[in-house]
C-alpha positions, -999 to +999 in steps of 0.1 A: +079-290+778+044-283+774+026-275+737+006-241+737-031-246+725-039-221+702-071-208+691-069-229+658-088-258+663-118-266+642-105-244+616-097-270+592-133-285+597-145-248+588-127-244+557-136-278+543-172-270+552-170-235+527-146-251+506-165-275+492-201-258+485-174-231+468-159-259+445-191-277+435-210-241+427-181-235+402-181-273+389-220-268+377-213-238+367-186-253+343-211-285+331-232-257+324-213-238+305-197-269+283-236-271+278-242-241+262-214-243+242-226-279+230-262-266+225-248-234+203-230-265+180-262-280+175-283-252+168-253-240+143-259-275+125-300-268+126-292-233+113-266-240+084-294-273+073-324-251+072-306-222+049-287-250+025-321-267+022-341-233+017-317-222-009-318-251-026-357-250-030-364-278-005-392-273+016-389-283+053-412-286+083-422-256+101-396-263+137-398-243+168-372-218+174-365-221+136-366-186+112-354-188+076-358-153+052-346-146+022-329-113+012-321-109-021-297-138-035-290-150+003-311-171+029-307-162+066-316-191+093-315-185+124-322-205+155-332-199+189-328-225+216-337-217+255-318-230+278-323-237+312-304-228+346-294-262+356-300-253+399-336-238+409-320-215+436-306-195+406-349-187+400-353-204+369-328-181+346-326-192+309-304-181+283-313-182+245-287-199+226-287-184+188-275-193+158-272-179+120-261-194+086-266-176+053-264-193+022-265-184-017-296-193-037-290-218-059-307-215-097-315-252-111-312-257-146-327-286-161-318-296-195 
C-alpha cells in the first residue's frame, strides 16, 4: 500500500514563517505598552511632588513637560511626557503620557 502525497507540503514552513513576525509584532507591542504604563507611574510621582511642594510654598526648578497653577485653595500639576514608538516602520508615532495631582494649600503659622 502506497501513501497518497497531498498538496500539503511546505505548509508548516509557511505558517512558521507568518507565525512568527505575527507573535513578535504583538510581543513589542506589549513591552510597549508595560512602558507606557510605567512612564504614566512616574510622571504621576513628578506630578503629585511638584503640587505638594507648590502648596507648601517650596519653590522648585522650572522642568520640561512640568505645569503647576493655582486655583483658588488648590494647586493643579500636571505633566506631559512624550513617548516614543519603539519600531521606525510605525513613522515615528509618539504618544503623550499625562499626569495630574491637586493638592490643598497649606497656611504656615509661625509662632
Amino acid at each position: 500500500m502506497r501513501l497518497r502525497r497531498t498538496a500539503d507540503r511546505g505548509s508548516v514552513l509557511l505558517e512558521t514563517a507568518l507565525a512568527i513576525p505575527i507573535l513578535l509584532a504583538v510581543t513589542v507591542a506589549l513591552v510597549w505598552v508595560a512602558s507606557l504604563g510605567a512612564a504614566y507611574i512616574r510622571a504621576l510621582d513628578v506630578a503629585q511632588t511638584a503640587a505638594r511642594q507648590a502648596a507648601r510654598g517650596v519653590t522648585m526648578p522650572a522642568l520640561e513637560g512640568v505645569s503647576v497653577s493655582v486655583d483658588g485653595g488648590l494647586v493643579r500639576a500636571v505633566v506631559v511626557q512624550p513617548m516614543s514608538a519603539p519600531l521606525p516602520m510605525l513613522g515615528g508615532m509618539t504618544i503623550d503620557v499625562t499626569a495630574e495631582a491637586t493638592a490643598l494649600i497649606e497656611s504656615v503659622t509661625v509662632p
